[in-house]
DRENNU-974205 format. One record per residue (C-alpha): z, x, y; residue in one letter. Coordinates in pm, whole numbers, plus 50000, padded with zeros to 5 digits. Example, Ala and Ser with C-alpha at 12.3 -4.5 7.8 and 13.67 -1.06 7.14 Angstrom:
<gudos>
507805123049550A/507145136749894S/
</gudos>
This chain:
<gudos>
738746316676972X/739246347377126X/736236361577321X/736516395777450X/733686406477653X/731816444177664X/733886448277972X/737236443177808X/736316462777477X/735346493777732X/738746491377934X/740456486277595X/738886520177483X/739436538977795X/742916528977751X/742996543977379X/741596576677462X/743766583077749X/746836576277460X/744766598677262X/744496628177484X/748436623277616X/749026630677237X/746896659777186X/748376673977547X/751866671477359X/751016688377041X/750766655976820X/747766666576644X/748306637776379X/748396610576620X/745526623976827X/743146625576547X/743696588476454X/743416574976801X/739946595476872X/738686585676562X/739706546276691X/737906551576995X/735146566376786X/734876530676581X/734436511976878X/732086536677037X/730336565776797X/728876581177123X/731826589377295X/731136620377367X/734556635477466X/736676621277212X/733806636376893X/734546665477124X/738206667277120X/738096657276784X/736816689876720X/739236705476899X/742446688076656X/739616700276364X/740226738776516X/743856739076648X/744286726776255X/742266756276067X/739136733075944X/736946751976147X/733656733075989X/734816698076083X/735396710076451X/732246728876437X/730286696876332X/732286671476537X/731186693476895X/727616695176759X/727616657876767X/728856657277118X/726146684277224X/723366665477073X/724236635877303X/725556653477596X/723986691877596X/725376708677983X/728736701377941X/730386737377895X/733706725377763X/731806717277478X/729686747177429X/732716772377483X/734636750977258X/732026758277002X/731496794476999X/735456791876952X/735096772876656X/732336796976518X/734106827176594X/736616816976382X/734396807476080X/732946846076147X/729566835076289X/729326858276535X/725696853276643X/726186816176668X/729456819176914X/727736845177109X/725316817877174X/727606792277235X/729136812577487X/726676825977660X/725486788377684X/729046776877812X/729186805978059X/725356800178177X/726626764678281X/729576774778471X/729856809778554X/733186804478672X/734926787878360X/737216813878271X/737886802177924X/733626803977875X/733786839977942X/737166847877774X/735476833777448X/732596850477500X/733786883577574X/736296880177211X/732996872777041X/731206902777153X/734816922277045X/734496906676680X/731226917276656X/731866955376751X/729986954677066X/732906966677245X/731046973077602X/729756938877590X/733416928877552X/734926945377793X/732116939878050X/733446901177948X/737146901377969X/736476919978328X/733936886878432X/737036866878325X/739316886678513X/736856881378839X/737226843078788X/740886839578715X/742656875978770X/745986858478611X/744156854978253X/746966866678049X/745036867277746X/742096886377911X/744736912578006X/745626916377689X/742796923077496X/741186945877771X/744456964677732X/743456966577328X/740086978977376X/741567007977641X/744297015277341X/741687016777075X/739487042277239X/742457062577352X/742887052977734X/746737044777666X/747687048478025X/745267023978139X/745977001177858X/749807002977953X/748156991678298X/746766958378164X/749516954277932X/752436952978228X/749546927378395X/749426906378112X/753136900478125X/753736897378479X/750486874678448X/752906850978163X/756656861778095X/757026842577760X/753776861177629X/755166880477374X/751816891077267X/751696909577566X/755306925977578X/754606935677189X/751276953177264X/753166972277581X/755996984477392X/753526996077136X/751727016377371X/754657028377546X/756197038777174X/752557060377151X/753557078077446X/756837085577357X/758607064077591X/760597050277309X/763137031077514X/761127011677757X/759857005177384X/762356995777240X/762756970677519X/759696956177526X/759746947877140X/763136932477194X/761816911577423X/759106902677165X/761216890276891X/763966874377171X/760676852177246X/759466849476884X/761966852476651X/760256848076355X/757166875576454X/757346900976125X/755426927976347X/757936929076601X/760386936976400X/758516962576192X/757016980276528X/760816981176634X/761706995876327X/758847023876411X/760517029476722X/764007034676590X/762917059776339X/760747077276561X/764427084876708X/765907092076395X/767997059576378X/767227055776003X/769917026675958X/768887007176224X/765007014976143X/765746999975764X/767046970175929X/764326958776116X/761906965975832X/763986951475609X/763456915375822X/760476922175883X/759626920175462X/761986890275488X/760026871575775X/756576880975606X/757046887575208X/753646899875212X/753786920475491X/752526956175297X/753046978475592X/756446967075637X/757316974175288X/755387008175275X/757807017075621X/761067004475479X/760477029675166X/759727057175421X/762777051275565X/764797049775185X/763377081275108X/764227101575442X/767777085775318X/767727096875013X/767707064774813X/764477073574565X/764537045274363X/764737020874636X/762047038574832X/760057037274495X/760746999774422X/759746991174826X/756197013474764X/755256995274478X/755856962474630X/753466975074922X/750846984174678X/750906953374487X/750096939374794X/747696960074940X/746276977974605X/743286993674792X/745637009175066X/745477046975011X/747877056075223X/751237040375108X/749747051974711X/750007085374907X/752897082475008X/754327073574660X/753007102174577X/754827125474811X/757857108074643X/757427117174280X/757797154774354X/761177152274450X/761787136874100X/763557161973888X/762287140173582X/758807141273613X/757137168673416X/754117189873628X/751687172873418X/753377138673473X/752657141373844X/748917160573783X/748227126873615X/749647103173928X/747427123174165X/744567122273950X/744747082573941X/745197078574289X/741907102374317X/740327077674072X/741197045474227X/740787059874615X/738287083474602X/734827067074711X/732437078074466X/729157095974655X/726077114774466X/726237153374509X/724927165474870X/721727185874931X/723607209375190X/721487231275454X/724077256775519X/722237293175488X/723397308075183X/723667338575333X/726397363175120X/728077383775417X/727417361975740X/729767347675988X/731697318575814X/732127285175977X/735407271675839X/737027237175964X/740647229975941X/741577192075904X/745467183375949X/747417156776132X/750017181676199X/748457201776516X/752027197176706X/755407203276705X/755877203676307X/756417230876034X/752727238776040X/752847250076375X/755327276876235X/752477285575983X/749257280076057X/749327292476434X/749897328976306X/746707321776085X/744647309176348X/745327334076600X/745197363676402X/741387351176229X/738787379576306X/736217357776519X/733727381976389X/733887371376031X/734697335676085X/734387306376340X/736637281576399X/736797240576428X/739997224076416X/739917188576305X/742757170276455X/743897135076333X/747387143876521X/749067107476608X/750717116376889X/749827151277057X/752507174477235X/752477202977403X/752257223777130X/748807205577039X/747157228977323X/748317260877129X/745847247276862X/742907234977054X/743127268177247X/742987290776894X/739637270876777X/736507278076885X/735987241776873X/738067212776868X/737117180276739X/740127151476798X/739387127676529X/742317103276505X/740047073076622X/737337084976401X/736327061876064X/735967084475732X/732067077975781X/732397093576117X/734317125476043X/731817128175735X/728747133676010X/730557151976232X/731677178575955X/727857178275819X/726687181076223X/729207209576277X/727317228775920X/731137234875820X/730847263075536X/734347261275429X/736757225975433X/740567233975431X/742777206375398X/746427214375547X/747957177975487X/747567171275082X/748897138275048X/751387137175325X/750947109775653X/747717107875810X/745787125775573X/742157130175537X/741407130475179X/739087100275189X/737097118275396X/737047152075141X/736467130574882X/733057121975037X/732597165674982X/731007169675367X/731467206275333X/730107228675021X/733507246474971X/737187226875006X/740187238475004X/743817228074952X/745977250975205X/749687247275299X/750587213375382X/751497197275023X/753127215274710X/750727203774489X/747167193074365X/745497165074578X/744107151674224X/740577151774427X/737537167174197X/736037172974557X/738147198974630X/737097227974506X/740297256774578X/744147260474644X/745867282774825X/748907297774708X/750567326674536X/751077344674210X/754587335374185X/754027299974336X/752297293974071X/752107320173762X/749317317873520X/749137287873306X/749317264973599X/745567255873644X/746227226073354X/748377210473645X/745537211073880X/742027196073987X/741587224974231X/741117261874057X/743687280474197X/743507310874443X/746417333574433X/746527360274711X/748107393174660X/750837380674919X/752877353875007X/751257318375011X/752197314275354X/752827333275694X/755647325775919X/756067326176278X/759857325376402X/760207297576713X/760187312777081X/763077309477125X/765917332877236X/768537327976973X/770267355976830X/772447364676532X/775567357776548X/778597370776324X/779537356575968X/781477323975962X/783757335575678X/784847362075883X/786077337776200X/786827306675944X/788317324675679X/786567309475360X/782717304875278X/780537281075423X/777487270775237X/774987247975374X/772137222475366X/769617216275644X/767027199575360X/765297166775354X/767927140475217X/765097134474957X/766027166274790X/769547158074756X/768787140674422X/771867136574179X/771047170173982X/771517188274284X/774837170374390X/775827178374065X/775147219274056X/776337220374426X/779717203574312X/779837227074044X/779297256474344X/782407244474551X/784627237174229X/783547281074115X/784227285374495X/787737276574610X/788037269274937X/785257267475022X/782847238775199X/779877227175254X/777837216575554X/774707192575499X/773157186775819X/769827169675937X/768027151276243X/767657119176012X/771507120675876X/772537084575907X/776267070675889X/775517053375578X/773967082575390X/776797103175495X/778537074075332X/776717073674994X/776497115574973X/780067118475008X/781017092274752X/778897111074521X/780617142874557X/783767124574538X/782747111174188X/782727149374069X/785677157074196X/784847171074528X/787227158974814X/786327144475108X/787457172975352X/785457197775175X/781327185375336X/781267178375664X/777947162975822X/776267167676112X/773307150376265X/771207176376424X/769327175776756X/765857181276705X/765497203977029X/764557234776871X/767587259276992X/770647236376937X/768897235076613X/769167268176530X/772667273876604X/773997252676339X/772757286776097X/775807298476254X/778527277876099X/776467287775731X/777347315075558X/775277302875217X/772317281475229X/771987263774900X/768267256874806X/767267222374650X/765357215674367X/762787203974188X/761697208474555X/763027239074718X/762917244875076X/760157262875280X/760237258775629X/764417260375662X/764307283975426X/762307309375681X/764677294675930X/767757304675711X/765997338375685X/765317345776047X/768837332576111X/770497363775922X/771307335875617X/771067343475276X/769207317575040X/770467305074696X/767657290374558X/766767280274174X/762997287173974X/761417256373892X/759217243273652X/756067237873954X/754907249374291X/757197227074494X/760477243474275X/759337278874335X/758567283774668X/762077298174761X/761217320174473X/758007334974614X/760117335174967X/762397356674865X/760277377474657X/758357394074920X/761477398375091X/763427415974866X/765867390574778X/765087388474402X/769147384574281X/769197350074493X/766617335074301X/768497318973977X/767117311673659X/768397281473547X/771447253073643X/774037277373515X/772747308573694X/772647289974004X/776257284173967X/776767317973839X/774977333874098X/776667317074404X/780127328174261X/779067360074241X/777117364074587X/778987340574819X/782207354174774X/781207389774866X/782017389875198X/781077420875268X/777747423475161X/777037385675307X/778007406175673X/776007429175586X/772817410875511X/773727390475822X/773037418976083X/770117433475870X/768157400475726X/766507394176025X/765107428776101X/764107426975723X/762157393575738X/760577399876009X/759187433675870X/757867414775550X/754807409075459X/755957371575530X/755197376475942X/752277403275900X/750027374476036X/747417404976065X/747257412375696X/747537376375572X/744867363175775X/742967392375630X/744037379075318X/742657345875370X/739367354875506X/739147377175178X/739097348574975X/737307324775183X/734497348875145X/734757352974767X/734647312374724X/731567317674964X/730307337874731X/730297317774471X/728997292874590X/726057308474697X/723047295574548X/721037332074515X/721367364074248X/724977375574303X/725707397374011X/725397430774237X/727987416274451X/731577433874387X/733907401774403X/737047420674580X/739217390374537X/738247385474201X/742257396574108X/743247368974273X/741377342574170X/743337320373874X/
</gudos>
């Protein structure tokens, strides 16, 4: 027989957890587990090995079983801070924040200088929100081991997420020098380097990301975020096209990739790629928003076909609230406080047409507060915050927050200058912090948001018999809609292309959205009433292959190839401008018309073709021209169009005649008196006042009473 005595059995067991823990060093979780639970057999005490059998529980998901297995160990061995540390890991990750605070703070009280003790402590204070605690934490770590990649790294998130991006860029580059391969670390530095605008030492850094994990789905979506912040809409689709492919279930990735469809022009994909993104993420607002924005370019979709989409999204988005008890002083004829909300305080078309309203507002009949959820502010950013009397940046504020701060603020008057365009606010409207709201400017149609109580616009932006179309009751001033300010710029007129070319050039500067198949088709019908002449469609996010696709659809109606050139534009603002030069025509879009080139066009000395449509989107070339004069431009159906650009385009001389006076006469319209319109506005912000009023008003003449519905 084969006696073994205590002795041996101990040096056979040593022997088996050393094999045990040589596995677990090399990754062979498998393996591991089986030999510590052998050494467990022969001893059930062994302290390290229920301990590291915990750790195989956690580096496998089963977060209970490694929770359990180091309690074990504790209860035998308590002031060992491996185990404790270890622990609070564990918990974190089953979301028991209390208990891995404890654990931590247990770990770290046993050696203050185990980095790993207060690196786990410091992520437990970050999962439960106390975000000084955290960062107090990571710092600690840093004191103990100032090569802590990790701790790097998430001090860099915390900097990011309260808006400290230069100092997060600081930790960031640390974390990588810190550990090379931490692609972690070169993702979250491109990121914040892509924030600041400093898109190729982005672009860069997420390269480096996916070179060191391939198979990283938000690498290749962030670089796709980069690329079309540049314009590069082919190579954007790409990378959020793997991106979907790495992670099928990756929403934002498919929500991006139909961004990028639609700035291409390619509807139904961009359609197909949002619904995919909502059926993922059914409670994500934003991307439903953006589906939204979509529809109205649809020629096919009746105006009470898209009331109805914006009234579901209202209905499955909108967070339902009681009615408010509001302490404003319903006082008929003071001083109105009126807050503007828009993520478009920048360089963007509102600039061209809200800064005229802001600076023109008589201080002494209204105050002021600009609510900015602008991304990424530029220098034009300053131009707003210096036209408010108070400036509240609230792009790292939740809904619940803005809500207070609206309330705090006694805000008499909401406007919303987004609609349901990117980085909207509507959540927040929807929660009614103000007594009035108002739809103004930024979106060509309702927000679908019973909260909202007005919108802005015009009576030939929308005749009567649109309020059926509309959750908002709709205030039509006796002007235009809008108010434009031309760029300051020096850029003048120059003489008409058909004069130096010899034939007419019409033109296109419209989102590739608009370009449906309708239009193709009346525009093809233009150049075949027109001969000789061409047709230039340029744009900042032109790519090759929607030149590609464009041209093979005018090619299908006959149109040769030499007859559209494209051009992808600079986005600085006066090489912009000049291409206006090389246009002698611009042909409007529809069922959504242009606005902001079509004040471009104007200002430029060039005429605009544009077509009357069946909703506000489709008509506001119509109202554009209108209150400058230009009523024969403005066609009344398909045919007219046609008709109409026969008949216009090839009179030379009037087009050079309207060239040298169009500016002078835009300019002089009631489309720049920024005086009069903001005069306008504060006209009917007082009658909605009014009416809201909870006090005896019938003695009150209601001057804007004309223009209400």
């Amino acid at each position: 027989m084969n006696i073994r005595t205590p002795t041996t059995f101990m040096n056979e067991n040593r022997d088996l957890f050393k094999v045990a823990f040589e596995n677990h060093q090399a990754g062979r979780l498998g393996e591991a587990e089986g030999l510590y639970r052998s050494v467990l057999r022969v001893d059930p005490a062994h302290t390290d090995a229920l301990h590291l059998l915990g750790v195989v529980a956690h580096q496998s998901g089963r977060h209970q079983i490694a929770v359990e297995m180091i309690q074990r160990a504790i209860a035998i061995n308590g002031n060992n801070h491996l185990y404790h540390s270890n622990l609070g890991a564990s918990q974190l990750a089953m979301g028991r924040l209390g208990d891995a605070i404890a654990s931590c703070r247990r770990a770290v009280e046993l050696a203050p200088n185990y980095a790993a003790a207060q690196f786990n402590l410091a992520r437990a204070y970050q999962a439960a929100g106390e975000t000084a605690a955290a960062e107090a934490g990571y710092r600690r770590t840093l004191q103990v081991d100032p090569r802590h990649a990790e701790s790097r790294l998430n001090l860099g998130n915390l900097l990011f997420d309260r808006g400290e991006i230069q100092a997060a860029i600081v930790e960031f580059r640390a974390s990588v020098q810190c550990n090379p391969n931490f692609a972690y670390a070169h993702y979250n530095l491109g990121n914040a380097l892509l924030e600041i605008g400093r898109t190729d030492e982005a672009i860069a850094c997420l390269q480096t990301t996916i070179q060191l994990k391939p198979d990283y789905a938000e690498g290749y979506n962030n670089l796709g975020n980069a690329y079309r912040s540049r314009d590069q809409l082919d190579e954007a689709l790409t990378f959020f096209t793997t991106a979907c492919r790495l992670n099928p279930q990756h929403a934002i990735a498919h929500n991006n990739r139909g961004s990028v469809l639609q700035s291409q022009g390619c509807l139904a994909e961009a359609f197909a790629a949002y619904t995919r993104s909502q059926q993922i993420a059914p409670a994500d607002a934003a991307t439903h928003s953006n589906a939204l924005v979509a529809a109205n370019y649809l020629a096919e979709q009746s105006p009470q076909e898209l009331f109805q989409r914006h009234r579901d999204w209202a209905e499955q988005h909108a967070v339902d609230c009681p009615p408010r008890q509001f302490l404003n002083v319903a006082d008929l004829e003071r001083r109105l406080r009126i807050g503007y909300a828009s993520p478009d305080f920048r360089t963007h078309p509102v600039a061209s047409f809200f800064l005229p309203l802001l600076q023109q507002h008589d201080r002494t009949v209204v105050e002021v507060t600009c609510y900015s959820n602008t991304p990424r502010p530029d220098r034009m950013t300053a131009q707003f915050e210096a036209g408010a009397d108070r400036w509240r940046d609230v792009r790292r504020w939740s809904d619940e927050q803005m809500v207070q701060a609206v309330l705090a603020d006694e805000i008499d008057i909401l406007v919303d200058l987004a609609g349901h365009t990117a980085h909207n606010r509507l959540q927040v409207f929807a929660q009614k912090p103000a007594p009035v709201q108002v739809s103004f400017l930024g979106y060509p149609n309702t927000t679908g948001l019973p909260t909202i109580d007005y919108r802005i616009t015009d009576g030939i932006a929308d005749p009567a018999g649109e309020a059926r179309t509309h959750s908002e009751t709709l205030i039509r001033l006796p002007g235009p809609f809008c108010c434009y300010a031309p760029p300051n710029i020096d850029v003048e007129v120059r003489s008409l292309p058909a004069d130096r070319k010899g034939y007419v050039t019409f033109g296109s500067l419209h989102n590739l959205a608009k370009l449906n198949p309708q239009v193709v088709e009346t525009w093809s019908a233009v150049l075949r009433s027109v001969p000789q002449s061409r047709l230039l469609i340029a744009r900042s996010t032109l790519s090759r292959s929607s030149a590609e696709r464009l041209s093979a659809e005018f090619a299908e109606r006959g149109i040769a190839t030499g007859r559209i050139d494209f051009r992808q534009l600079s986005t600085a603002e006066g090489s912009y401008m000049r291409v206006y030069d090389e246009i002698d025509v611009i042909l409007d879009a529809f069922p959504w018309s242009g606005h902001t080139t079509t004040c471009e066009a104007l200002w430029m000395g060039v005429p605009v073709l544009t077509l009357r449509g069946n909703r506000h989107a489709g008509r506001m070339g119509a109202s554009l021209l209108t209150h400058i004069g230009l009523h024969e431009w403005i066609a009344k159906s398909r045919e007219d169009y046609v008709s109409q650009a026969a008949t216009l385009a090839t009179d030379v001389a009037a087009l050079r005649s309207l060239r040298s006076s169009l500016r002078d006469r835009f300019l002089t319209s009631p489309l720049c008196d920024a005086r009069r319109y903001a005069a306008n506005m504060e006209e009917a912000y007082r009658s909605m006042w009014r009416r809201w009023c909870p006090v005896e008003t019938s003695f009150v003449i209601d001057t804007c009473e004309q223009i209400l519905r």
